[in-house]
C-alpha positions as CSV (number, residue, x, y, z in Angstrom):
1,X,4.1,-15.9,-10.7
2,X,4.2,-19.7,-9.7
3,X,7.2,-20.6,-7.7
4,X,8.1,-24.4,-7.8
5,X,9.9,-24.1,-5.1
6,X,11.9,-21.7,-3.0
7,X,15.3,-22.5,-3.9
8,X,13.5,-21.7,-7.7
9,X,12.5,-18.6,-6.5
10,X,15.8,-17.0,-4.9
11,X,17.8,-18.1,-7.9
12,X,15.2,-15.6,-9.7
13,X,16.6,-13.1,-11.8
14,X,15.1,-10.0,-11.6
15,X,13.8,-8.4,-14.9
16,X,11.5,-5.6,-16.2
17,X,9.7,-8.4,-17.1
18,X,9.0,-10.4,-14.3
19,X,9.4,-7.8,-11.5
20,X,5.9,-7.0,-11.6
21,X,4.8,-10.7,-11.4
22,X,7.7,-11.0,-8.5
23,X,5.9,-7.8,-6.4
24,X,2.5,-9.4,-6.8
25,X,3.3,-12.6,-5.7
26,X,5.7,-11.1,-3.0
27,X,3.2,-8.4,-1.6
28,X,0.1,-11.3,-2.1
29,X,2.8,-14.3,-0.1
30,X,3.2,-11.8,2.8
31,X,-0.5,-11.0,3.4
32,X,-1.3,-14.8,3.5
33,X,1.5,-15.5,6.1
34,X,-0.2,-13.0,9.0
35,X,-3.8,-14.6,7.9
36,X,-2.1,-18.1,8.4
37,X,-1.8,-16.6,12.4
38,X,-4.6,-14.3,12.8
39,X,-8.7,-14.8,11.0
40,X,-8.7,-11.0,11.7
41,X,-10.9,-9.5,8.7
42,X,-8.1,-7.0,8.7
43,X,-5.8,-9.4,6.8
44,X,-8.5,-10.8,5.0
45,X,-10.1,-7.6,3.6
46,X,-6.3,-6.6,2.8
47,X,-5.7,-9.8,1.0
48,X,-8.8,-9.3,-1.4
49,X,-8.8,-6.0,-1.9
50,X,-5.3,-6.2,-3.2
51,X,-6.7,-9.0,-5.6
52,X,-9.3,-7.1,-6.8
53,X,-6.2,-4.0,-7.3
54,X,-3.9,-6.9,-9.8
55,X,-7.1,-8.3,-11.6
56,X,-8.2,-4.6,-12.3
57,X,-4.7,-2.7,-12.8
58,X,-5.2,-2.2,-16.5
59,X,-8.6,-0.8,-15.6
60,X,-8.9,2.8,-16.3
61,X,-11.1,3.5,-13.8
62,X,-10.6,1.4,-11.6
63,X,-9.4,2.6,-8.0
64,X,-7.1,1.6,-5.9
65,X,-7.1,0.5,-2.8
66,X,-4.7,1.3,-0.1
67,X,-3.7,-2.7,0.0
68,X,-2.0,-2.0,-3.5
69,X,0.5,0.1,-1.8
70,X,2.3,-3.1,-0.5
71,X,2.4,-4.1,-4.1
72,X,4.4,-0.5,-4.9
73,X,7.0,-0.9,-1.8
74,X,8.0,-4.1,-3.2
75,X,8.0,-3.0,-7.3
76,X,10.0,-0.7,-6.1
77,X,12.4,-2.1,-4.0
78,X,12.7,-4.9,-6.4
79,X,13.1,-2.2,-9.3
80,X,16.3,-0.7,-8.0
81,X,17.4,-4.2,-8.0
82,X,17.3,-5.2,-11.6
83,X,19.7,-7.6,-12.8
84,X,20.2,-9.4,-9.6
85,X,18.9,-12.4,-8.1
86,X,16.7,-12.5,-5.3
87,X,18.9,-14.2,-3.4
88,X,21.7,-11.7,-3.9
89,X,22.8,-10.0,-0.6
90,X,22.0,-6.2,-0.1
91,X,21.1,-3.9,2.9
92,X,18.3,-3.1,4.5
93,X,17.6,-0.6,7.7
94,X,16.2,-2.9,9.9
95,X,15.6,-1.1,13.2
96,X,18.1,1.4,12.6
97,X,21.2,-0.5,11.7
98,X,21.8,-1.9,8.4
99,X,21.9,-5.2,7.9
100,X,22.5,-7.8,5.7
101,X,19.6,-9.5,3.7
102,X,18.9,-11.2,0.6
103,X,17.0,-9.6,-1.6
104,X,14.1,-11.6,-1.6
105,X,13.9,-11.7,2.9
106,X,14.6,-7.9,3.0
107,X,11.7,-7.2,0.2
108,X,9.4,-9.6,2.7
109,X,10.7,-7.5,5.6
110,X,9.5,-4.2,4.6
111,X,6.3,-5.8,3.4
112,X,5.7,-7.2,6.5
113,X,6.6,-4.6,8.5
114,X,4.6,-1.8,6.1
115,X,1.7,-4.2,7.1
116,X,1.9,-4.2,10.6
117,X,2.1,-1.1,11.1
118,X,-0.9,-0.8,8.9
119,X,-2.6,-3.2,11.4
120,X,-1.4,-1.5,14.9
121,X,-2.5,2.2,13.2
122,X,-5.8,0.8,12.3
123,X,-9.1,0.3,14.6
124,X,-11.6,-2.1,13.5
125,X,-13.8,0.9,12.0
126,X,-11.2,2.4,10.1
127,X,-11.0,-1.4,8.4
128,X,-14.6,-1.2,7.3
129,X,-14.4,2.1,5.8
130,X,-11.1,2.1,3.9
131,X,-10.9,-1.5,3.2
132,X,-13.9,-3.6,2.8
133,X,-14.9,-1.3,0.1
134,X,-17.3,-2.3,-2.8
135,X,-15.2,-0.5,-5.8
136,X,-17.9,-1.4,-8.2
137,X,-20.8,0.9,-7.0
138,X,-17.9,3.1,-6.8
139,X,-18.7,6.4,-8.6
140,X,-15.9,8.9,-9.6
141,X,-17.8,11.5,-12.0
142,X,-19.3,13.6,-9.0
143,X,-21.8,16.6,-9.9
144,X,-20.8,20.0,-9.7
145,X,-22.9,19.8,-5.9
146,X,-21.0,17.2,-4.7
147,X,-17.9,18.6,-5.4
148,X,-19.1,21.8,-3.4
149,X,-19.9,19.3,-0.8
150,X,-16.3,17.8,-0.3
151,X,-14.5,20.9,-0.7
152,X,-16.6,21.7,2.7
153,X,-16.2,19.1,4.5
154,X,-12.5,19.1,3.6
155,X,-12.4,23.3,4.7
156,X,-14.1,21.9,8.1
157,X,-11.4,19.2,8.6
158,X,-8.8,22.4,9.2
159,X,-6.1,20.3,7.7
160,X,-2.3,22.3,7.7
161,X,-0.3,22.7,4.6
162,X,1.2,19.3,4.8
163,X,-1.9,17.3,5.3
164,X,-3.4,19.1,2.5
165,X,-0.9,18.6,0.2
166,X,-0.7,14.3,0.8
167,X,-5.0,14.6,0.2
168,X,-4.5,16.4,-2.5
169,X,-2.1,13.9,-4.1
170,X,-4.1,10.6,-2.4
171,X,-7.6,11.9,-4.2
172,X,-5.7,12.1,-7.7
173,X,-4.8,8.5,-7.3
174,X,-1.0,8.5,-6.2
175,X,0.2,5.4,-4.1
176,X,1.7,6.3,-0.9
177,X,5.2,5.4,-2.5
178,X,4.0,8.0,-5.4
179,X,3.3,10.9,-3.1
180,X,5.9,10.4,-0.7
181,X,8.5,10.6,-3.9
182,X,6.4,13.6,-5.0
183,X,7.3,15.6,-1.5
184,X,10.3,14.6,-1.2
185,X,9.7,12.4,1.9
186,X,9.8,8.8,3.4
187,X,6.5,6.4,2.8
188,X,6.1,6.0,6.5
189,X,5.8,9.8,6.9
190,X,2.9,9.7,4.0
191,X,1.7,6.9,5.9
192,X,1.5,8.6,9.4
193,X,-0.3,11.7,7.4
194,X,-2.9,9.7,5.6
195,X,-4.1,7.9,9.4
196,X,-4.4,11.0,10.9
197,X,-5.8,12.9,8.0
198,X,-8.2,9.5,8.0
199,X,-9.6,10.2,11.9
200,X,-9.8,13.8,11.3
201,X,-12.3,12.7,9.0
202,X,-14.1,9.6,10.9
203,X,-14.0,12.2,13.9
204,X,-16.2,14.8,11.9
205,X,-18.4,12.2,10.7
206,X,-19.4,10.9,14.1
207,X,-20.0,14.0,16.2
């Protein structure tokens, strides 16, 4: 969605029709802001790979990256919104108090903040494997073999119950926002499983 201007965009009423448009454009506007600050590829591989995620979304077999979660946080958000204008006031937990927010800062807010903790629980390897990724050489119909081959390296990972269960949901395609609502828990918790179910696995790959 093209904006002409912000006082345009906060008198924005929020529609099944436009809130996809509105999350793109939100989830897209927030990336740019920390790559106005910082030339880390981080930002930059997030950025594209999040393009590649819009221009590809009615793709069937397309897969998505982890950068279209920030897309879901604010469709979301958004979504239990409809009918109101982004610059309506509502609350948002904002370091453990609630405060009071327009619509369209506190959808920017947990953007931002979904991203930096992205960023801080990330090291510069993790951003080559998980988001610099080429998704067209990527290849989902494995062989009965390789299948035999993941479901061993998964066994040697010794994952619990709960990290199984958030793979399990990750390797069918969910978003974080889709698996945390399928067990019944918070994004950031999904979020905290998938990094350390991520250097389980760069662990095992470098020993």
């Amino acid at each position: 969605m093209n904006f002409k201007c912000k006082i345009y965009a906060c008198d924005e009423i929020i529609t099944t029709d436009n809130v996809k448009s509105l999350s793109e454009y939100l989830s897209l506007h927030c990336i740019r802001s920390f790559i106005r600050f910082s030339d880390s590829s981080f930002f930059i591989n997030l950025y594209n790979n999040l393009i590649k995620d819009i221009l590809s979304k009615n793709d069937v077999n397309h897969i998505f990256s982890p950068s279209y979660d920030l897309f879901m946080d604010a469709y979301c958000f958004l979504f239990s919104h409809l009918g109101k204008r982004l610059n309506d006031i509502t609350k948002v937990s904002k370091y453990g108090v609630l405060k009071d927010m327009n619509i369209l800062n506190a959808c920017c807010f947990i953007i931002t903040k979904h991203i930096r903790k992205e960023y801080t629980s990330y090291s510069s390897l993790d951003v080559q494997l998980f988001y610099n990724r080429n998704i067209d050489t990527y290849n989902p119909d494995y062989s009965d073999h390789e299948w035999r081959k993941i479901d061993k390296i998964i066994e040697r990972l010794n994952l619990n119950e709960k990290e199984l269960k958030v793979l399990n949901l990750l390797l069918e395609g969910k978003s974080l926002s889709e698996t945390a609502r399928t067990i019944s828990c918070g994004v950031s918790t999904v979020f905290d499983r998938r990094a350390k179910l991520q250097k389980k696995y760069l662990s095992l790959i470098h020993n």
